[in-house]
C-alpha positions as CSV (number, residue, x, y, z in Angstrom):
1,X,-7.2,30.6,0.9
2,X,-10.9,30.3,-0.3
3,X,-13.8,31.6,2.0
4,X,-15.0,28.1,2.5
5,X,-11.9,26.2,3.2
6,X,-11.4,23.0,0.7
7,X,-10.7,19.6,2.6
8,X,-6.7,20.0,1.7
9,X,-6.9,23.4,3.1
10,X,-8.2,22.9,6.0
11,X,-5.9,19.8,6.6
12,X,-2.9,21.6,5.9
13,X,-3.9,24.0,8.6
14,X,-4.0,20.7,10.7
15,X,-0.5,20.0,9.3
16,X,0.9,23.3,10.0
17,X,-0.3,23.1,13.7
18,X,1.6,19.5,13.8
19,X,4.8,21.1,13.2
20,X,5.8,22.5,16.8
21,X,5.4,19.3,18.2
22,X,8.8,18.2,16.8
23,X,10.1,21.8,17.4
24,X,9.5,22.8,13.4
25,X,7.1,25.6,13.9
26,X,6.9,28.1,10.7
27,X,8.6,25.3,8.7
28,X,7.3,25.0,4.5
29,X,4.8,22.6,3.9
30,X,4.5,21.1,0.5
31,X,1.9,18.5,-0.1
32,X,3.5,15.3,-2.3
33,X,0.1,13.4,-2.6
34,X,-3.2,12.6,-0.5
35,X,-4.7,9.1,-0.8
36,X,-5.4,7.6,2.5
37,X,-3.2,9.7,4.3
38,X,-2.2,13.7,3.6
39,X,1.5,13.5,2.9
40,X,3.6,16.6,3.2
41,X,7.5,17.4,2.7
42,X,8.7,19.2,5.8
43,X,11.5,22.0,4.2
44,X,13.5,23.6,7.5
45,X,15.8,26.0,7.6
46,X,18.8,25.3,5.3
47,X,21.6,23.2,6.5
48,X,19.0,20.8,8.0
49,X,17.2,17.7,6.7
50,X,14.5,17.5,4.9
51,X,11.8,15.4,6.4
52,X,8.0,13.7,5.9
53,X,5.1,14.7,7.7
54,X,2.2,12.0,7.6
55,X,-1.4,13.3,8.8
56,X,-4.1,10.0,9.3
57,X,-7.0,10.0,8.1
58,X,-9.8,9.6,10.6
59,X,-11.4,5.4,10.9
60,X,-8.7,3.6,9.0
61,X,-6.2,2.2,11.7
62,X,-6.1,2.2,15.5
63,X,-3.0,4.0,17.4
64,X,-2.1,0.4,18.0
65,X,-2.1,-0.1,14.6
66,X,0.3,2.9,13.4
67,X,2.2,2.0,16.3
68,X,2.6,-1.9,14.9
69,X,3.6,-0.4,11.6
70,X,6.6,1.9,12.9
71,X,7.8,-1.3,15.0
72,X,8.2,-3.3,11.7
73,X,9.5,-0.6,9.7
74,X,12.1,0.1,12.1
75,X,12.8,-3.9,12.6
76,X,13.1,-4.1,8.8
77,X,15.8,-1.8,8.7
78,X,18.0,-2.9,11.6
79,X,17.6,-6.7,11.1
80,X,17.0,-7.0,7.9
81,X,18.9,-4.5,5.7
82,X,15.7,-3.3,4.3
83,X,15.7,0.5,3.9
84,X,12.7,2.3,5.2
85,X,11.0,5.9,6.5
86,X,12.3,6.0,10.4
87,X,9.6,8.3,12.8
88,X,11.2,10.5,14.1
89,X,9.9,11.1,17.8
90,X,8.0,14.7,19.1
91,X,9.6,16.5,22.0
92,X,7.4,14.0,24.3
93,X,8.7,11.4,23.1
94,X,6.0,10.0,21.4
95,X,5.9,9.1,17.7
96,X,2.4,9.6,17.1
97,X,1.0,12.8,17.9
98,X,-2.9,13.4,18.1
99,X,-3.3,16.6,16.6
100,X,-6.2,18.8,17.0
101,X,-7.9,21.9,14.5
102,X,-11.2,23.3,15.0
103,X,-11.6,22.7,11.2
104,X,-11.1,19.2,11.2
105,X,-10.7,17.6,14.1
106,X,-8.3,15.3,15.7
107,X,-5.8,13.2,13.4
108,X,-2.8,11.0,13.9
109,X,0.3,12.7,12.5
110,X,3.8,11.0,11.8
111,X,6.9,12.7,11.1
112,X,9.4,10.9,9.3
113,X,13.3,11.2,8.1
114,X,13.5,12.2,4.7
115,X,14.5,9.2,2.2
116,X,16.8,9.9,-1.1
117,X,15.9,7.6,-4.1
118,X,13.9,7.9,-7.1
119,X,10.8,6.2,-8.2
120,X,11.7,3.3,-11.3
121,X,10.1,5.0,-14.0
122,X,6.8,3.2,-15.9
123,X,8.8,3.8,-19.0
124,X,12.2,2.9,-18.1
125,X,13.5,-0.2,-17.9
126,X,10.4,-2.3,-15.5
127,X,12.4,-5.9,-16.0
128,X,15.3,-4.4,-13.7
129,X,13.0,-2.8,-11.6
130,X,11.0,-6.1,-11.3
131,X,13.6,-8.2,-10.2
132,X,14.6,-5.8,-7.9
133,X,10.6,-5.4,-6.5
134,X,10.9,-9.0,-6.1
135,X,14.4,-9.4,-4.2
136,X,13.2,-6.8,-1.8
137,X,9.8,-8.1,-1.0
138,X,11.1,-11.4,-0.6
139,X,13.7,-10.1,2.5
140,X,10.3,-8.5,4.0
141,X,9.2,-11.5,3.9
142,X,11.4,-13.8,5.4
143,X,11.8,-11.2,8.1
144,X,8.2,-11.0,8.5
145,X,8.4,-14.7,9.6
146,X,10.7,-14.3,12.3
147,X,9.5,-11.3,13.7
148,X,8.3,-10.9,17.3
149,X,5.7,-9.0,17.1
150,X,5.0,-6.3,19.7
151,X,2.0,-7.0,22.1
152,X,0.0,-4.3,21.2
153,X,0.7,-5.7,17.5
154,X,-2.8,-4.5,15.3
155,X,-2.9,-4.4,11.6
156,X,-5.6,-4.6,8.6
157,X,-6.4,-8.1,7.3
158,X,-6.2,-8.7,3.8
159,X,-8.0,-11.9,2.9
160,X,-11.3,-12.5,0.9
161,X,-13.7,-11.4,4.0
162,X,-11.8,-8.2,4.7
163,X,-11.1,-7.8,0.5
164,X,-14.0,-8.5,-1.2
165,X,-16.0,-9.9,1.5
166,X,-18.9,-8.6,4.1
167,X,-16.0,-6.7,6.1
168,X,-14.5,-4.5,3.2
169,X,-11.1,-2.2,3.9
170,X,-11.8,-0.2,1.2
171,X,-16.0,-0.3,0.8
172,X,-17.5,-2.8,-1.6
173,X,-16.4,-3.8,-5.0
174,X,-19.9,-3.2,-6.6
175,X,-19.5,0.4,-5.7
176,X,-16.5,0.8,-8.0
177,X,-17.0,2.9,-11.0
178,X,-18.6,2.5,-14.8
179,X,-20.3,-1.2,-13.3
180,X,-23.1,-2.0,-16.1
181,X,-25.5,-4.5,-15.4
182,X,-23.1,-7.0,-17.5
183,X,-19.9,-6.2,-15.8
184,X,-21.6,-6.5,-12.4
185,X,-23.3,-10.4,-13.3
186,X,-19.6,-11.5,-14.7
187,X,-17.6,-10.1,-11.5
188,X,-20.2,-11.2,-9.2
189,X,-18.9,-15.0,-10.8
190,X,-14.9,-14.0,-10.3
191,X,-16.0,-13.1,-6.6
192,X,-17.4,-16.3,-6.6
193,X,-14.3,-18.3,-8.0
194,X,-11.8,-16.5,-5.9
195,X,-13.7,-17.3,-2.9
196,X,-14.1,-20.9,-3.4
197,X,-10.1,-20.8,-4.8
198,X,-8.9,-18.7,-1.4
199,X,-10.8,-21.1,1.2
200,X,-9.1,-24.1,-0.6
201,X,-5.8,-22.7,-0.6
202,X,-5.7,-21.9,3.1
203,X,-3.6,-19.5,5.7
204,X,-0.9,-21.9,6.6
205,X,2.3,-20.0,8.4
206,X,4.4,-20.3,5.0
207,X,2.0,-19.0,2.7
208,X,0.0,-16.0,4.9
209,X,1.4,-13.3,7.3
210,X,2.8,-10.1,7.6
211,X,2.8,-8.6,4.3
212,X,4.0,-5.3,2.7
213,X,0.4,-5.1,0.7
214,X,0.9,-2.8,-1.5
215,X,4.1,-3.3,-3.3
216,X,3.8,-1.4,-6.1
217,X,6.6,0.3,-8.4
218,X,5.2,3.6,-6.6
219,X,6.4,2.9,-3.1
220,X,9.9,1.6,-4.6
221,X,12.9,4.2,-4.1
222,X,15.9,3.6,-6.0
223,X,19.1,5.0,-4.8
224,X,22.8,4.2,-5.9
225,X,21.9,1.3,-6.4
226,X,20.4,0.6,-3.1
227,X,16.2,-0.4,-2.7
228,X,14.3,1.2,-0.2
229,X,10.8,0.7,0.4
230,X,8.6,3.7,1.2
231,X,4.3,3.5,2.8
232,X,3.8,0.8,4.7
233,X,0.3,2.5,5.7
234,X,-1.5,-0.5,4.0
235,X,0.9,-3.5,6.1
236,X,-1.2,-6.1,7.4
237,X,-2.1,-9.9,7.7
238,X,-2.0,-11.3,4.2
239,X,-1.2,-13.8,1.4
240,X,2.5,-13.6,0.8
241,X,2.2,-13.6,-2.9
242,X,-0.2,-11.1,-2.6
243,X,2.5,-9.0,-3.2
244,X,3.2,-10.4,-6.3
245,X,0.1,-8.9,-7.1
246,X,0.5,-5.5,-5.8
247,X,3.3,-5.2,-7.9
248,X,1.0,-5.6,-10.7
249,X,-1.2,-3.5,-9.7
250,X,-2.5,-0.7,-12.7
251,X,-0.4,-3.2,-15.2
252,X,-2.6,-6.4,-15.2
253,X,-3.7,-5.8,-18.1
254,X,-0.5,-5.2,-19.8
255,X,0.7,-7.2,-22.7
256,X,4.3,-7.4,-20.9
257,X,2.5,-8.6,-17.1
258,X,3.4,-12.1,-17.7
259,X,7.2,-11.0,-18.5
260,X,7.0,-8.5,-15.4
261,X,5.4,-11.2,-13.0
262,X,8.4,-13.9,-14.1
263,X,11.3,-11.4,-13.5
264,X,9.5,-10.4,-10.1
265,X,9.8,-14.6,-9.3
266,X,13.1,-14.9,-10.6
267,X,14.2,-12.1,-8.0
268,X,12.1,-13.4,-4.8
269,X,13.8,-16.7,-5.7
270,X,17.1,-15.3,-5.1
271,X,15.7,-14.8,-1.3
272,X,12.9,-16.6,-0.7
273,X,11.7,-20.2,-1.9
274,X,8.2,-20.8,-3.8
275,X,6.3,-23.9,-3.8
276,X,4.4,-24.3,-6.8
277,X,1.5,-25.2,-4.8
278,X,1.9,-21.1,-3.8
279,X,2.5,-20.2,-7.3
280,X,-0.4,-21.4,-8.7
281,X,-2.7,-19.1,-7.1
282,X,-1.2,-16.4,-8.3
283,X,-3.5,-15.5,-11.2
284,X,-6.0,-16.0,-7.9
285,X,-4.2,-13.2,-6.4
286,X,-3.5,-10.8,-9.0
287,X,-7.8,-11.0,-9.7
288,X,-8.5,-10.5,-6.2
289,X,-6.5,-7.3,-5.9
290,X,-7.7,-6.1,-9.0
291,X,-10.8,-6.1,-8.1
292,X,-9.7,-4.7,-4.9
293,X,-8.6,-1.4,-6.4
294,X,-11.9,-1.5,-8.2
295,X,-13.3,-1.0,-5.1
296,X,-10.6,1.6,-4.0
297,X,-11.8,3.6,-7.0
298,X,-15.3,3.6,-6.0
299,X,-14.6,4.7,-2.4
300,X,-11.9,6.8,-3.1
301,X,-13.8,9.2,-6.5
302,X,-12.4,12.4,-5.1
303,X,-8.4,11.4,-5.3
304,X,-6.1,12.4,-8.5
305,X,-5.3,8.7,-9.1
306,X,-9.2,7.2,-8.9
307,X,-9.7,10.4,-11.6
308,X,-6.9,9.1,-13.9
309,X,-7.4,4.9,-13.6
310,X,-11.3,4.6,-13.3
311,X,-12.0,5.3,-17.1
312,X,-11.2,2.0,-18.5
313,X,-10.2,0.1,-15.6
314,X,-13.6,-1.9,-15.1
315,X,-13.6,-2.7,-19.3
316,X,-9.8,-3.6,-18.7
317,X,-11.0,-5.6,-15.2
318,X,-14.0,-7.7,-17.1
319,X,-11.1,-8.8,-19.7
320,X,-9.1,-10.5,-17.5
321,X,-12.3,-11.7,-15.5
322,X,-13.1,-13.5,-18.5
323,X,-9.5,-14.6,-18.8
324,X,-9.4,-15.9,-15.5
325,X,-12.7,-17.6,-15.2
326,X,-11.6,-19.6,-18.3
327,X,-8.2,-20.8,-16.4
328,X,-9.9,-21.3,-13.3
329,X,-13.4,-22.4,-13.8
């Protein structure tokens, strides 16, 4: 380790303190990725299982909120068939446990039971993968709609304000990267459109709630033929076709989206209904989280994926602005 610690060091220190609350002290520690969160794979002795250690970033959800998202992963998967990550609890009892180093502070930390299954592959075949995205995220859905949620229920919102609005998730759009005075001026119109679009089309019970919201091919796991869905660290209040979107997410501006976003409907339709009233605002959608994740990029500079998608991403994003603004008005 460096003199001056870098920020992963010093949260894997964090990480490494986290362990003996589940009894895992000394265990390996290998860092899989670090977005919002600092996601580790917990390697034990041999003869037992791997697992997932989650460390929270500070600001982003409440304990309340983490809490709301284990409930619903473990409702998923014992009423609805839905494969997900199960927390596994700390010797308390607990399964959040507030973790404390003097070089960073206090976070959240999750530990979770390792899941077999492998990411669909961007080159591989995406139509079966699609379909399958689809299928899945309509049984969330439906389950989404019957589910009691706990009392101390808390999750993000994603709707215009808390997207693109004055109450940002991710920070505001117009800090996203490689904005020219141009690119700004013709966003600042799709803003605009989707906002007017999004208070017309409403939050009525079968078109807005619980949502996955970030359904991407990335957070898809593939096993014998069985779908599991992995990170539900973005779950919240939502647009249920937003999803749709999510799927799309990086791939908009695809020549093969339209083809990708039809075999996604053909496989929620094996589940789920859609009005066409819902599927017109789709294109509404897929804009509004693109330029979502242009705003991730901005706020976000120092990951590995805001590195690789940035270049490009607004010249790719101001295309289908134009595109859309030319369907919608």
């Amino acid at each position: 380790m460096s003199a001056t610690p870098s920020h992963d060091e010093r949260v894997a220190l964090l990480a490494e303190a986290a362990l003996p609350r589940w009894g895992l002290s000394g265990a390996p520690l290998r860092l899989l990725s670090r977005s919002e969160n600092s996601i580790y794979l917990v390697m034990p002795p041999a003869g037992a299982e791997r697992m997932v250690l989650r460390v929270h970033r500070t600001g982003y959800h409440t304990r309340d909120g983490i809490r709301s998202e284990l409930a619903w992963m473990r409702a998923l998967q014992a009423e609805a068939g839905v494969t997900t990550p199960q927390a596994i609890p700390g010797r308390d009892g607990e399964d959040i446990q507030g973790v404390t180093h003097p070089l960073v502070g206090t976070r959240d930390c999750v530990l979770f039971a390792f899941i077999e299954g492998t990411e669909p592959a961007l080159d591989g075949d995406l139509v079966a993968s699609f379909r399958q995205l689809g299928e899945i995220t309509a049984r969330t859905h439906a389950h989404s709609q019957g589910w009691r949620r706990p009392a101390y229920f808390e999750r993000l919102i994603w709707d215009f304000e808390h997207c693109l609005g004055a109450a940002p998730n991710w920070g505001p759009w117009t800090a996203g990267p490689y904005l020219t005075p141009a690119a700004r001026a013709l966003l600042e119109r799709t803003v605009a459109t989707l906002h007017r679009q999004l208070a017309r089309y409403g939050k009525a019970a079968h078109r807005y709630g619980l949502i996955h919201a970030d359904f991407r091919l990335a957070n898809l796991l593939v096993h014998n033929g069985d779908v599991r869905v992995i990170d539900f660290d973005d779950c919240g209040l939502g647009w249920f076709l937003y999803d749709a979107a999510t799927a799309l997410t990086l791939l908009e501006h695809r020549p093969e989206a339209e083809t990708l976003l039809a075999t996604w409907l053909a496989g929620y339709r094996r589940v789920r209904p859609i009005v066409a009233d819902d599927e017109a605002q789709i294109p509404t959608l897929v804009m509004l989280r693109r330029l979502l994740v242009l705003a991730w990029l901005g706020s976000h500079a120092d990951t590995d994926l805001a590195r690789q998608a940035a270049p490009g991403y607004t010249y790719d994003s101001c295309a289908l602005a134009e595109r859309y603004l030319a369907t919608v008005g």
